[in-house]
ZANU-955269 format. One record per residue (C-alpha): residue in three letters; y, x, z; residue number from 1. Coordinates in steps of 0.25 Angstrom, whole numbers. Layout:
N
  residuo      Y      X      Z  num
      ALA      Y      X      Z  NUM
...
REM end
This chain:
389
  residuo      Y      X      Z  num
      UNK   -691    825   -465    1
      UNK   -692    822   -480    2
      UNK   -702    835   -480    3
      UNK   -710    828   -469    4
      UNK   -709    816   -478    5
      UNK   -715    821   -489    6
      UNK   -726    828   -481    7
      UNK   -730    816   -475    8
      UNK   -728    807   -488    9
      UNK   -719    798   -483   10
      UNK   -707    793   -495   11
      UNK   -697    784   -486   12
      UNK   -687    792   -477   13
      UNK   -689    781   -466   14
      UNK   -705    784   -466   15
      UNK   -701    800   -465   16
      UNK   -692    797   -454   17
      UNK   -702    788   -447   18
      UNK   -711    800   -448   19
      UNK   -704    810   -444   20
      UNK   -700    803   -431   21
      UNK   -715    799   -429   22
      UNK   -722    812   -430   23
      UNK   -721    823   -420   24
      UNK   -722    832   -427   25
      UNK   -715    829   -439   26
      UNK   -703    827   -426   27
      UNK   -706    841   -421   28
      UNK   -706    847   -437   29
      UNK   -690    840   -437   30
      UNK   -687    846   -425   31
      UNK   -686    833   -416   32
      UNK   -691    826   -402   33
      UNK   -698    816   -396   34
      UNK   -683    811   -391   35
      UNK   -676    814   -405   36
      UNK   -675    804   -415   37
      UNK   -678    809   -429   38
      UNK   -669    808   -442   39
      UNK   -669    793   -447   40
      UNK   -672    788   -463   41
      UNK   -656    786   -463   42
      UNK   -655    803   -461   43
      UNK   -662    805   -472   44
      UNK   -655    798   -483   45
      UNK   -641    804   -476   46
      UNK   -646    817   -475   47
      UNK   -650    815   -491   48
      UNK   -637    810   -496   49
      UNK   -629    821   -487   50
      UNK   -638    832   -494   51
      UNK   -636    835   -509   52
      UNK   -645    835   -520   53
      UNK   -644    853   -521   54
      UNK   -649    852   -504   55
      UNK   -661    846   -506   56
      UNK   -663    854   -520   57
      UNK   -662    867   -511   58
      UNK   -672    861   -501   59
      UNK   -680    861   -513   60
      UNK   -677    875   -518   61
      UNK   -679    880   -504   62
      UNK   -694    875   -503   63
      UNK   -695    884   -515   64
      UNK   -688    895   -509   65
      UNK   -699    895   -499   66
      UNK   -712    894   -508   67
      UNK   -703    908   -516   68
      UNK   -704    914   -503   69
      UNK   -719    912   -501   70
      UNK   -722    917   -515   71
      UNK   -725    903   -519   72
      UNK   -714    900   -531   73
      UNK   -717    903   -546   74
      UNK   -710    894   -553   75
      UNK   -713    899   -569   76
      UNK   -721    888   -573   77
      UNK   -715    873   -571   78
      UNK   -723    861   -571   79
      UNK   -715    848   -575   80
      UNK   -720    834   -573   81
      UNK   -711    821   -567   82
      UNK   -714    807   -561   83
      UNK   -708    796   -558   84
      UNK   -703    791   -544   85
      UNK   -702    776   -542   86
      UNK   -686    774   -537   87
      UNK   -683    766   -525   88
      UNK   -678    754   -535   89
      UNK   -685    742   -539   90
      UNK   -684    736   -556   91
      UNK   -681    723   -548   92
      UNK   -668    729   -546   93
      UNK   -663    736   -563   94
      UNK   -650    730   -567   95
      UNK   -647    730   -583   96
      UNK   -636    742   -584   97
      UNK   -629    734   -594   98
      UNK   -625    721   -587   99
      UNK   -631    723   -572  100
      UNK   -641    711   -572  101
      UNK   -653    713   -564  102
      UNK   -667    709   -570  103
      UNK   -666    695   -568  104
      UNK   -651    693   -572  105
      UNK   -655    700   -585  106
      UNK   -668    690   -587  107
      UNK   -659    677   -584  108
      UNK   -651    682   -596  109
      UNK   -662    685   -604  110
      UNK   -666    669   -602  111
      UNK   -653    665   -604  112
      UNK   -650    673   -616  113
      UNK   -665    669   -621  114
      UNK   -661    652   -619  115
      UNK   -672    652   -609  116
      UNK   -662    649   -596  117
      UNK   -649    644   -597  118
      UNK   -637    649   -593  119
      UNK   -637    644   -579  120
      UNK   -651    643   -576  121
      UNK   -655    653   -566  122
      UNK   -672    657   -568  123
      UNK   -681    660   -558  124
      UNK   -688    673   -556  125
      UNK   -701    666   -563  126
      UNK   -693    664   -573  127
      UNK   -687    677   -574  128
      UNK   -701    683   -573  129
      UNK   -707    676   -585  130
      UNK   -696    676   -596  131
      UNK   -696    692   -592  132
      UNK   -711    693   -592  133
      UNK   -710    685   -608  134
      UNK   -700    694   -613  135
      UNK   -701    705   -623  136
      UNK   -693    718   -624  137
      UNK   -691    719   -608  138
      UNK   -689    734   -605  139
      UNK   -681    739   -593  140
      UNK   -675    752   -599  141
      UNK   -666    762   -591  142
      UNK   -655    760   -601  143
      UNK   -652    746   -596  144
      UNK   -660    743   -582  145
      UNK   -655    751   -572  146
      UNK   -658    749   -557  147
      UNK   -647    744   -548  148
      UNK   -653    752   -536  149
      UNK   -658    765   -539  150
      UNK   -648    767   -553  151
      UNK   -655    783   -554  152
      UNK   -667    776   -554  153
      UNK   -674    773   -570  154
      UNK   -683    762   -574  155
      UNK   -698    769   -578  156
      UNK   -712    769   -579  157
      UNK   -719    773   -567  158
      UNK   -732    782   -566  159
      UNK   -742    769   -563  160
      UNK   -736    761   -574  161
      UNK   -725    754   -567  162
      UNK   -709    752   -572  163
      UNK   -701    756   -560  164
      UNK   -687    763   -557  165
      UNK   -689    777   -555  166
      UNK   -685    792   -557  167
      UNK   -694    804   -561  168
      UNK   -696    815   -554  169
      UNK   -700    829   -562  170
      UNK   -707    841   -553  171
      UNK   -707    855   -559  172
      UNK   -719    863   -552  173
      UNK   -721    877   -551  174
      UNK   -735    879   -559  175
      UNK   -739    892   -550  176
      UNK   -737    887   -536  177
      UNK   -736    872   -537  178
      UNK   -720    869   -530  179
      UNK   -712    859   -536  180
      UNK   -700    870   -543  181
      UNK   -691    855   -547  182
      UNK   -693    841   -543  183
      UNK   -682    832   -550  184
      UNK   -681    818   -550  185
      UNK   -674    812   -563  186
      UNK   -671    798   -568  187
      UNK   -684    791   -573  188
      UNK   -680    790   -586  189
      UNK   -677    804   -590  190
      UNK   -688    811   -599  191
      UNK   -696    822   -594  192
      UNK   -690    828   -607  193
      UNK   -676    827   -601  194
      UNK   -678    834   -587  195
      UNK   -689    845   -589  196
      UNK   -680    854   -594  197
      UNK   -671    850   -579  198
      UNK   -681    852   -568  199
      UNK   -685    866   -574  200
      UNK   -672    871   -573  201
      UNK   -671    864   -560  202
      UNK   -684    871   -555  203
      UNK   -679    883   -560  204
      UNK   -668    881   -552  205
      UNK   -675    880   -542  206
      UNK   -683    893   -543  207
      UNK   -669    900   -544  208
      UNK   -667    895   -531  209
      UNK   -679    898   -523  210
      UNK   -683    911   -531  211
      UNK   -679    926   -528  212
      UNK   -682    929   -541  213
      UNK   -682    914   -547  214
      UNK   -693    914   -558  215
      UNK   -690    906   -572  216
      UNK   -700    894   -576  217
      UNK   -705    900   -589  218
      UNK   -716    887   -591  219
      UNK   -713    872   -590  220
      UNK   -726    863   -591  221
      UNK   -724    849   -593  222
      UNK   -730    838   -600  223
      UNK   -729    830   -611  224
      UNK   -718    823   -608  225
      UNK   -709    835   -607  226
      UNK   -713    838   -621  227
      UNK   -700    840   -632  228
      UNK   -692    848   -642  229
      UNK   -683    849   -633  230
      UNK   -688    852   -620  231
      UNK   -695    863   -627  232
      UNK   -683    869   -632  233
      UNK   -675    867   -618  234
      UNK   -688    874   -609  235
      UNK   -688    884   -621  236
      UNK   -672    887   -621  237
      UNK   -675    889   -606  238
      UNK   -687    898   -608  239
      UNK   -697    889   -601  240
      UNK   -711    889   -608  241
      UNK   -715    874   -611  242
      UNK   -729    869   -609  243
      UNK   -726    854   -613  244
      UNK   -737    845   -620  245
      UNK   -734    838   -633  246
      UNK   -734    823   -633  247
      UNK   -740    816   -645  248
      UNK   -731    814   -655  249
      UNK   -727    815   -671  250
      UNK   -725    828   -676  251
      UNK   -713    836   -673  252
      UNK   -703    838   -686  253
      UNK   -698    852   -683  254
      UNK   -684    849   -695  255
      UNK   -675    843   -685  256
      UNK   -678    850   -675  257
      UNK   -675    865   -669  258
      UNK   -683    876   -674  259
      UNK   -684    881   -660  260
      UNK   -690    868   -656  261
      UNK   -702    869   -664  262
      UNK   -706    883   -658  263
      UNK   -703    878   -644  264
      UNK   -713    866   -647  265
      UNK   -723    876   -653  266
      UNK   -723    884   -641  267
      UNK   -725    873   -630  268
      UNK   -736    867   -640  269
      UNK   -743    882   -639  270
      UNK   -741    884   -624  271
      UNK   -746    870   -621  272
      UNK   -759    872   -630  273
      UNK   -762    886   -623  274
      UNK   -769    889   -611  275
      UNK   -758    890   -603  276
      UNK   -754    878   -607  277
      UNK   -764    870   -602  278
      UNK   -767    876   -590  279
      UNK   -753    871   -585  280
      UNK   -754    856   -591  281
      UNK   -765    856   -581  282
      UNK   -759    863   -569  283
      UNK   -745    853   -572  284
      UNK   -754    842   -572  285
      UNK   -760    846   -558  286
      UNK   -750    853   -553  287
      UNK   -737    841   -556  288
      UNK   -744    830   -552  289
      UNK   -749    835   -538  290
      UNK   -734    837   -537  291
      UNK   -730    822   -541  292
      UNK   -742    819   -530  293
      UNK   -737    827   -519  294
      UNK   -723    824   -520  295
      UNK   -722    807   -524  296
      UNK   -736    804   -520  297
      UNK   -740    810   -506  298
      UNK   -725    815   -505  299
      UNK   -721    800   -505  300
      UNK   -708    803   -517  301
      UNK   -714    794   -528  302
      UNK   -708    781   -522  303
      UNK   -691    785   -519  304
      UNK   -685    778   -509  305
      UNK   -672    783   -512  306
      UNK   -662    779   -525  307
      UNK   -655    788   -534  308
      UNK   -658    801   -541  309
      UNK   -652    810   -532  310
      UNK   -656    805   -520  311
      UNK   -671    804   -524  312
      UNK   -668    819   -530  313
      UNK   -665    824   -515  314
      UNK   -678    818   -509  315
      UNK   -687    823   -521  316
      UNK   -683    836   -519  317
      UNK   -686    836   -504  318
      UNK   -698    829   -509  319
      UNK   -703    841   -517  320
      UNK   -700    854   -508  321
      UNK   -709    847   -498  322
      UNK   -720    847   -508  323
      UNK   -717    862   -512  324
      UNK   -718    865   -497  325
      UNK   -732    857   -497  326
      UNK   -737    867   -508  327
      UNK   -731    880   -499  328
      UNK   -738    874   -488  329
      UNK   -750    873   -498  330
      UNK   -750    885   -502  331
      UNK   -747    894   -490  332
      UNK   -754    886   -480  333
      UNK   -766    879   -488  334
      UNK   -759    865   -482  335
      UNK   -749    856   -488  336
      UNK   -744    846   -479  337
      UNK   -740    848   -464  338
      UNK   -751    837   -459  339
      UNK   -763    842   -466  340
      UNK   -759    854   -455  341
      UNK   -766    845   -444  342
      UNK   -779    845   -449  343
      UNK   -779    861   -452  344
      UNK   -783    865   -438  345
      UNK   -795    856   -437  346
      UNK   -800    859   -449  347
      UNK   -798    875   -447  348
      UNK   -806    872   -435  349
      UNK   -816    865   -441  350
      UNK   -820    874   -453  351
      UNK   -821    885   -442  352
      UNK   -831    876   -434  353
      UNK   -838    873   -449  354
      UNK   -839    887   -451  355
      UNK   -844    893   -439  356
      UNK   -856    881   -439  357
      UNK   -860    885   -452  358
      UNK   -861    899   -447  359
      UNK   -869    896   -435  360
      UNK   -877    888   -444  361
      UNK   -880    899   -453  362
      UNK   -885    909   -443  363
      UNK   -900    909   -440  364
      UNK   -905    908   -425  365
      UNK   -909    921   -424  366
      UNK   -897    927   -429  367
      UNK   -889    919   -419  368
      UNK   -897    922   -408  369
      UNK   -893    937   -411  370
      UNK   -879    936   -412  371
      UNK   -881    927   -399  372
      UNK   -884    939   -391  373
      UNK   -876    948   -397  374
      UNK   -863    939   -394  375
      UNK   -868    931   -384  376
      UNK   -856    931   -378  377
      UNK   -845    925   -387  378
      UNK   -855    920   -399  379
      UNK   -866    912   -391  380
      UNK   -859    901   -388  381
      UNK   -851    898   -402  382
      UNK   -862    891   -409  383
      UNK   -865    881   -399  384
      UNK   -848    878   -396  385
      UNK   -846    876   -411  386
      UNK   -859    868   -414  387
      UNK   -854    858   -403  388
      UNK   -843    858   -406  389
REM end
């Protein structure tokens, strides 16, 4: 069901069961009848907190068993990027860690502390509102706002500009055949610095899974962001090329720092700068975004509707083998979603229709008057069915 909600881009689990006991053949699919009644949203969320976090993950590596066994795996170049996922918790609801006050209680104390209230006064949310909005100095950091709600859940800056509550999701995607090899969801406030080094091993676990002969990721292409000393020296201990743009920054001072470090970061510099290097900047770019876009776009997994970072951990996973099964489809069967198969007959049988008009039209009279008479029989009529038609 959660594959079918993916396919059909639908994020809640009561939409999904909604349309599972709507469509006939999403009932037939499941295995159900007209008189049964299909699983509820409830089934979902017990069948989720019964299963662990290592069951879904196999479901995962066992999507990837499958594109193995079709010759579709490579998995030794890695793609790194991450986004953020906007948590089911809203700011309204942070609480300072320190004393447990809400926004407002912390405000009242504020205007207290500042003489603009007294002690017993109680102000109004205008009130509120506007000493806030004149303020200076007014940050919500994750060190001392927390959300009383979703505690997993870190206070950052969103895609489109906004502040929200959210977590980061990080995809590492096979360069040579496109499947998703890790998709990890992290607290929002952890650098991409701090968890490149993670999801590589965890795809690489992956590979040893689903592999016979399980390949090693020799390159990892990321961005800027990605870029340090000692991410450099990490990927490099683990024999993992590096293909990581420089940020612009001072001028690095190689006397307190390892001597190794300074030949790891001239060897990223030169493979960046290379051909080779640019070619797969490009195809990161292309090929890491259309992920984000099939999995939290059209895939319905950029809003969560769960809380906590296991929970949202389980669903992302199911998340992102149904997308590696959309690419399998893709690439064996030239479709890939299930209900773009409804339209494939007509338009077979319409292209065939094209293409025999455009023969017919192509022939002179004489030459069909010829053939006429030679295959009178089963070519006469033809022309005249398909032109009606």
């Amino acid at each position: 069901m959660l594959f079918v909600g993916y396919f059909e881009g639908i994020d809640s689990q009561r939409g999904i069961a909604w349309r599972c006991g709507d469509s006939l053949s999403l009932r037939q699919f499941l295995g159900y009848t007209l008189k049964e009644a299909t699983p509820d949203h409830s089934s979902l969320t017990r069948v989720r907190d019964r299963l662990s976090l290592e069951v879904h993950e196999q479901v995962f590596a066992c999507v990837l068993a499958v594109a193995e066994k079709h010759r579709l795996l490579v998995g030794r170049t890695a793609l790194v990027d991450s986004t953020t996922l906007e948590a089911n918790a809203a700011m309204k609801s942070i609480v300072r860690k320190d004393t447990g006050e809400d926004w407002q209680a912390y405000l009242k104390r504020l205007m207290q502390e500042a003489g603009v209230i007294g002690e017993d006064d109680e102000p109004t949310e205008e009130e509120l509102r506007r000493f806030d909005k004149n303020r200076k100095d007014k940050k919500a950091s994750n060190k001392e706002w927390g959300s009383r709600t979703d505690p997993d859940s870190r206070i950052t800056k969103m895609k489109d500009g906004r502040t929200h509550l959210a977590y980061k999701a990080e995809h590492v995607v096979d360069a040579d055949s496109d499947l998703l090899l890790a998709a990890t969801v992290y607290q929002a406030d952890q650098a991409d610095t701090e968890t490149l080094l993670e999801s590589l091993l965890i795809a690489q676990v992956f590979l040893i899974i689903s592999q016979q002969e399980p390949k090693r990721i020799e390159d990892a292409v990321a961005d800027k962001g990605y870029h340090s000393n000692q991410v450099l020296a990490d990927c490099a201990a683990c024999h993992v090329r590096t293909y990581l743009p420089e940020p612009k920054r001072k001028k690095h001072r190689w006397t307190d720092k390892p001597a190794a470090w300074q030949v790891n970061y001239r060897n990223n510099r030169r493979r960046v700068e290379g051909e080779r290097g640019r070619q797969l900047s490009r195809q990161r770019s292309e090929m890491i975004e259309r992920s984000f876009a099939h999995v939290c776009e059209t895939g319905g997994a950029r809003r969560t509707w769960l809380r906590g970072l296991e929970k949202i951990n389980k669903r992302y996973q199911i998340q992102t083998a149904a997308r590696n099964l959309g690419v399998m489809m893709r690439r064996l069967f030239g479709i890939g979603k299930p209900r773009v198969l409804q339209g494939g007959p007509a338009a077979d049988l319409a292209a065939c229709f094209s293409c025999w008009t455009a023969f017919v039209a192509s022939c002179s009279p004489s030459l069909l008057l010829k053939r006429r008479e030679h295959h009178r029989s089963s070519f006469a009529k033809t022309p005249h069915i398909v032109l009606s038609i």
